[in-house]
N, C-alpha and C positions, 0 to 999 in steps of 0.2 A: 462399556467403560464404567469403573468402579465411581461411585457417586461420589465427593470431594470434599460434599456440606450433610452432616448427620442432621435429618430433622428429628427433632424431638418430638414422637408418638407415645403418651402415657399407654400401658398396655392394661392387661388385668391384676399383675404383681404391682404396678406404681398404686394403682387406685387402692389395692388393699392396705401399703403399705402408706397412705394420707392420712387413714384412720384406720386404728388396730382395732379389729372385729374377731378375732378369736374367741374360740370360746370362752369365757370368763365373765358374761353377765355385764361385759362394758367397766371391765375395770381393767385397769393398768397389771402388768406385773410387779410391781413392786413402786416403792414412793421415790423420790429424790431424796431425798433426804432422811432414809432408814425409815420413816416412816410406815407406816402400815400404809397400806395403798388406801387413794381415793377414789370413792365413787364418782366417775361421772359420766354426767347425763350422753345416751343416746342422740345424735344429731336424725332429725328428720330425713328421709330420703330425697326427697326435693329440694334440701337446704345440701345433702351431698352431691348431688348429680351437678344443683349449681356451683359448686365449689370445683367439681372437677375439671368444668366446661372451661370456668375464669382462669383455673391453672393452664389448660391444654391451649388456648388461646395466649394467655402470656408468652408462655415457653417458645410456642410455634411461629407467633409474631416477633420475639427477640430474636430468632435464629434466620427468619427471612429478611429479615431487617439487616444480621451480619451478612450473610449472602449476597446480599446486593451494594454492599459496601465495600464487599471484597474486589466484585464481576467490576464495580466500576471503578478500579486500579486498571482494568487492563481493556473492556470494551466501551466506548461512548459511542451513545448514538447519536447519530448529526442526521435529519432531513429522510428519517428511514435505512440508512446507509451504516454498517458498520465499520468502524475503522481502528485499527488497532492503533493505540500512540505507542511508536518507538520502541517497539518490541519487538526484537529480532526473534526470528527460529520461534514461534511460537505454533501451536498444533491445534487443529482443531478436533472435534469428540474423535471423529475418525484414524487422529495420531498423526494427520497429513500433513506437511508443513505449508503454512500460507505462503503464498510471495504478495510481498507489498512493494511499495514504491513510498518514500517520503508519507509515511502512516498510515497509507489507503491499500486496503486488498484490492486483486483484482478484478472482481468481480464491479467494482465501478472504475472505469477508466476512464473519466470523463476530464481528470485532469489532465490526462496524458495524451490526450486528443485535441483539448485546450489550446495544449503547449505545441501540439508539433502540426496541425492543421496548417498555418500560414506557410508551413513548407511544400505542399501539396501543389501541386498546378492538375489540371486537366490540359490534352493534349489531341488535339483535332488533326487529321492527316487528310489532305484534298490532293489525291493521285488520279490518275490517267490510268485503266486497263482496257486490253483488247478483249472482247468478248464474241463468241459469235455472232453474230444475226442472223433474226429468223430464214433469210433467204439463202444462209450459206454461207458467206463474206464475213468478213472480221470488221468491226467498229471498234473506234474508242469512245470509252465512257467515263466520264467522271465519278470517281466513288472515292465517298467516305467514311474513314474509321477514326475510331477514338481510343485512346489509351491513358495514361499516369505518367506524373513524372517528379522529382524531387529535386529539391532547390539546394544544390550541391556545393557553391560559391558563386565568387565573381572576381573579376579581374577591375581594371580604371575603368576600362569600357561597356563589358556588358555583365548578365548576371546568367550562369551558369547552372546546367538543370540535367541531368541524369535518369535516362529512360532504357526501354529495351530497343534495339533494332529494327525488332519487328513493327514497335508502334508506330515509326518515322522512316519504316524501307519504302522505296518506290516515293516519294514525297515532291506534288507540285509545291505545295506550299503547306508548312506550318504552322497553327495557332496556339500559342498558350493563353489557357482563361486563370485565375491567379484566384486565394480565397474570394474576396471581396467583387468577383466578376467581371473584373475589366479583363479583356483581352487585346493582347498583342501578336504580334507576328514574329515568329521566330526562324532564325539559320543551323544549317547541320551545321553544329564547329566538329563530329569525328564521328565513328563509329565504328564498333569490331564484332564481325556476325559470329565468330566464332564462340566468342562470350555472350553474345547477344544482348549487348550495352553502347548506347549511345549517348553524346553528349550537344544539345541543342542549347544556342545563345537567344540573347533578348537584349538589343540595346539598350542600355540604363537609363539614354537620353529616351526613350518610348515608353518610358515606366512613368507614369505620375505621379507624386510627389504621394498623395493620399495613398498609394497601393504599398508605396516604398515604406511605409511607415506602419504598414501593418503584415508586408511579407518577410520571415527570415529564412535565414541558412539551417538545417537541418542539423542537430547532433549525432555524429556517427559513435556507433558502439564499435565492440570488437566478438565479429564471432566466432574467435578459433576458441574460446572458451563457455560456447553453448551447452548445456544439458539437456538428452532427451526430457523431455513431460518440464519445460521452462516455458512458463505462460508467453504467449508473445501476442500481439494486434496486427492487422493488416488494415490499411488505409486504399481507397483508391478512385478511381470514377469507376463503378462497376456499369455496365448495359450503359453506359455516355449521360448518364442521369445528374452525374454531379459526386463529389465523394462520398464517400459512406464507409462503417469501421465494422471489421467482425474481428472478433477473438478466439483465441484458442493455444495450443501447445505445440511445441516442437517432436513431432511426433518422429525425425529421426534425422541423422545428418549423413555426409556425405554420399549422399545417391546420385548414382549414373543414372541418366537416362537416354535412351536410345534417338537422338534427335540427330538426322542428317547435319555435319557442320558444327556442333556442336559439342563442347571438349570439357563443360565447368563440372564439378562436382556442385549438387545443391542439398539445400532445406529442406524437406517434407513436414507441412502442416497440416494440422487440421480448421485451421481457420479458412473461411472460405475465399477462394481466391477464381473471382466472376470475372468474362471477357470486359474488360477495360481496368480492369484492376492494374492491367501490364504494364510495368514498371513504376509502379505503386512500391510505398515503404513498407517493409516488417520490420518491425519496433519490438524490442525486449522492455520490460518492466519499469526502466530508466524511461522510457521513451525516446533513445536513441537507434539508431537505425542500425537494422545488424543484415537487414537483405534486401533485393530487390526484387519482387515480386515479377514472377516469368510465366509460370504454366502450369493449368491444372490436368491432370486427368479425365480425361470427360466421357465415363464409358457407363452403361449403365448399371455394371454389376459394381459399380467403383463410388465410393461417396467420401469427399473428406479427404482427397488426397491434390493438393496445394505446394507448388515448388518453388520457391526464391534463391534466389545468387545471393553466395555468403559474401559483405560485403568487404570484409578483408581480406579474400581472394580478386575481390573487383577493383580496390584501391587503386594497383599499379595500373592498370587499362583507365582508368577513369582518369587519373592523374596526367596520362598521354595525350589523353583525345582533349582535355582540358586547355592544356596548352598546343593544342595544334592552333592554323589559321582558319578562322571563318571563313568560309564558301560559301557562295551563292552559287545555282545552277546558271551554266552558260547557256545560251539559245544554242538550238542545235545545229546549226550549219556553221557556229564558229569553234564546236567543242574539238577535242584534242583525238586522233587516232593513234593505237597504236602500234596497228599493222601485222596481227596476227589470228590466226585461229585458232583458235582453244578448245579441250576438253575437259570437263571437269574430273579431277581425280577426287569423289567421295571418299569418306573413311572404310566403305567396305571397299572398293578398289586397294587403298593406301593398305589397306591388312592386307590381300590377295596377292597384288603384286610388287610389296617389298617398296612401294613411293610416298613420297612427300604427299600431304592434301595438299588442293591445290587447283591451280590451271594449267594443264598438260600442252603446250605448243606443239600443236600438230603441222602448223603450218607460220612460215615468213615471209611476211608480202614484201617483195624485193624494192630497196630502196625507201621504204616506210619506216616510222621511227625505231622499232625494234632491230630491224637490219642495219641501221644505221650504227644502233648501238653496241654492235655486233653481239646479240643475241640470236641464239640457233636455234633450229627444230629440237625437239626432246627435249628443254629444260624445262621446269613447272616453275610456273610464278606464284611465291606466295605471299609475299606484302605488294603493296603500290601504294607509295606515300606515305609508309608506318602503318596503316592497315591491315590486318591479315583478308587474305583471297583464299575464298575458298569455292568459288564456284564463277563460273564468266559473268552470272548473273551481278554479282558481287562487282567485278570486275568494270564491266558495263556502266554501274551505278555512277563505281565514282568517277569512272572518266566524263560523264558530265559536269562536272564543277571546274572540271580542267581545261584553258583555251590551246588553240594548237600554237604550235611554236614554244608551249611552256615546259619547261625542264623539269623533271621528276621523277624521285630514287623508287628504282625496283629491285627487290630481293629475290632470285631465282635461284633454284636448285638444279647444280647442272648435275646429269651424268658422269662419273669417275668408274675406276675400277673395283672388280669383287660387287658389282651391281650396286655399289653405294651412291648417294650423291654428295656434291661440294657446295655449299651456297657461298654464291657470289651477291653484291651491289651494283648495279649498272644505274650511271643516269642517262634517260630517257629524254630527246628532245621530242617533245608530239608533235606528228605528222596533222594536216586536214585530212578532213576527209574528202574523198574525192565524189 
C-alpha cells in the first residue's frame, strides 16, 4: 500500500543545495543588488555536517508529529485495544473492511459478551438409559449430559429459555444454573425434533430476587440478511465446564445436512462449536442473536466446521412451543396409551416410497384409544399435541407427560387415491395402559 505521509529525507541534491559549493572559490553568482558579488567565507565542515543533522531532524520531527495528529482523528488507543470512533466502512492496510460494533472492532468482544452473558443459562439433563450388563441383561442407569441454553422470554408465570432437543430428549429431570450460579429446576413447556429446538420453563416464583436482577432476555437479530465472511461469536457451556466464547465468521449459509429427522437449512462456522455448546447463542456484531448453535462436524480430516439454526427460521417453532402448556412427566402406570404399533417412516423411506415422515400404523389395538377414535392401519401420524413425530421414539416421549383418560389432537396422514395422502385431525381420548 502506497505510503500516505511523505517523510521528509534530505538527499545529496538538498545538502548541496544549503550551501552553493560550485565552483567559484565560495562566491555567489552574482550580488542582490547588481552589485559585484561578495566574497564569503567558507563554512567549516563540522559547522555543515551540524547544520544538516539540525535541518533533517527539524523537518523529520515536524512531519512525525503531523502523522500522529492525523492517525489520531481516526485510531485511539484505550487499555492496548484499538478502536475505531464512529467510522463506518473504514479499511485496514490490507483494503479489508473492519466490522465494529458501537466503536469497537472485533477483535475485542468483550462488550459484547458483557452485554449478552446474563442470557446464557447452562443446562443439566438427569435421564434413565438401558445399558447392557456385563452378564448379558439390560440395566438402567442414570446418565448425565449437559448442553446451553438462551433466555428467550417470559410469560406472568414463568421465564422462558430456548435450547436444542437433543440437550433435554429422554429427561428425568432438568436443571438450569443461570450467570451468577444459582440453579433451579426446570419443565419441558415443548419441543419439535424435526427442527431440533426446544423450549424449557423456570417458575419466576423459584428465581430469586438477586438472580432476577442480574439475568435478561436475549436480543434477537435477523438472519435472512447474513453475509458470508460476517464476524459473528459463539457462546456456550462447552465440555459442562461453564460458558466460554469463541469467535469467527460465517463461513456459509444455508447448508443441508444429512441428519435423520431433520429438515432446517443451517449456518456453517468457523468459530468453534464444542459438545455443550448445544443450543448455545450465535451472535452477529450487534450482539444479537441470529442462531442456535446445534452441531459440529467431528471428523478428523475436518477442522472448523460449526452449524447453528438461523434464527428467523426458528421464530415460528419457538413462538408455538412458547405458548404451549407446561408438563410435567406423569409416573408411569398413570400415563396415557394409545393403542398402536408403529413404524418409523424415515426421510429415506419418505423419498422411496412416495410417504409422509412420520409413524407408520402398522397395527390397532381394538378398542384402545386410537380405535376408539376411529383411526385405521396405514395412516402415518405426524403431529401429537402440535409437535411434529417423527419417529415412535419421539412419539413414546411425549406420551409420558400425558395422563390417560386425557384428550389430545393428532394429525394423521391418511391413504387417498393416485398413492397420495389426505391429512386429517382426530381427537384422541388415551386409553391406560393395561
Amino acid at each position: 500500500m502506497e505510503n500516505q505521509y511523505n517523510y521528509y529525507n534530505p538527499g545529496e541534491n538538498d545538502r548541496n543545495n544549503i550551501f552553493d559549493e560550485r565552483p567559484g572559490n565560495g562566491y555567489r553568482q552574482g550580488g542582490a543588488d547588481g552589485q559585484p558579488p561578495r566574497r564569503r567565507r567558507k563554512l567549516p565542515k563540522a559547522v555543515k555536517f551540524a547544520g544538516s543533522a539540525i535541518a533533517f531532524g527539524v523537518i523529520a520531527g515536524l512531519a512525525f508529529f503531523a502523522v500522529n495528529i492525523t492517525a489520531g482523528k481516526f485510531v485511539e488507543k484505550s487499555g492496548g485495544q484499538q478502536t475505531i470512533q464512529e467510522q463506518k466502512g473504514i479499511s485496514d492496510s490490507a483494503g479489508i473492511k473492519l466490522s465494529q460494533t458501537s466503536s469497537t472492532v472485533m477483535s475485542d468482544v468483550s462488550e459484547i459478551v458483557q452485554k449478552d452473558m446474563p442470557s446464557m443459562v447452562s443446562i443439566t439433563n438427569m435421564s434413565v438409559q438401558e445399558v447392557q450388563s456385563f452378564f448379558g441383561g439390560v440395566q438402567q442407569r442414570e446418565s448425565e449430559s449437559g448442553g446451553t441454553g438462551i433466555i428467550i422470554g417470559k410469560n406472568d408465570s414463568e421465564l422462558l429459555i430456548v435450547t436444542n432437543n437433543h440437550v433435554v430428549e429422554g429427561a428425568q429431570t432438568l436443571t438450569v444454573f443461570f450467570v451468577d450460579d444459582t440453579a433451579v429446576e426446570a419443565s419441558l413447556k415443548g419441543t419439535d425434533p424435526s427442527k431440533d429446538l426446544a423450549v424449557v420453563a423456570v417458575p419466576l416464583d423459584s428465581i430469586e430476587s438477586s438472580t432476577m436482577d442480574v439475568i435478561q432476555i436475549i436480543t434477537i437479530g435477523d438472519s435472512n440478511n447474513l453475509q458470508v465472511g460476517e464476524p459473528v461469536i459463539a457462546i456456550g457451556n462447552a465440555l459442562g465446564y461453564g460458558q466460554s466464547v469463541t469467535k469467527g465468521i460465517i463461513s456459509a449459509l444455508d447448508r443441508d445436512l444429512e441428519m435423520e429427522g431433520f429438515d432446517s437449512k443451517l449456518i456453517q462456522t468457523d468459530a468453534a462449536i464444542n459438545p455443550g455448546n448445544s443450543g448455545g447463542a450465535l451472535l452477529n456484531a450487534n450482539g444479537e442473536l441470529i442462531g442456535i448453535n446445534t452441531v459440529k462436524v467431528n471428523a478428523n480430516a475436518v477442522e472448523g466446521m460449526g452449524y447453528a439454526i438461523p434464527i428467523s427460521d426458528a421464530n415460528e417453532v419457538i413462538e408455538t412451543l412458547m405458548n404451549r402448556t407446561t408438563r410435567t412427566k406423569v409416573p408411569e402406570d398413570e400415563q396415557g396409551y394409545l393403542g398402536i404399533q408403529g413404524v418409523d417412516v424415515t426421510s429415506d423411506s419418505s423419498q422411496m416410497y412416495n410417504m409422509p415422515t412420520g409413524v407408520y400404523i402398522a397395527e390397532v389395538v381394538r378398542k384402545g384409544g386410537a380405535d376408539n377414535a376411529g383411526i385405521s392401519k396405514g395412516s402415518i401420524i405426524t403431529k401429537f399435541d402440535g409437535i411434529t413425530i417423527d419417529s415412535m421414539a419421539t412419539l413414546q416421549e411425549q406420551l409420558k407427560y400425558f395422563r390417560a383418560g386425557e384428550e389430545v389432537e393428532i394429525v394423521i396422514q391418511v391413504p387417498a387415491s393416485n398413492g397420495e395422502y389426505e391429512e386429517q385431525t382426530v381427537a384422541v381420548t388415551l386409553g391406560k395402559r393395561s
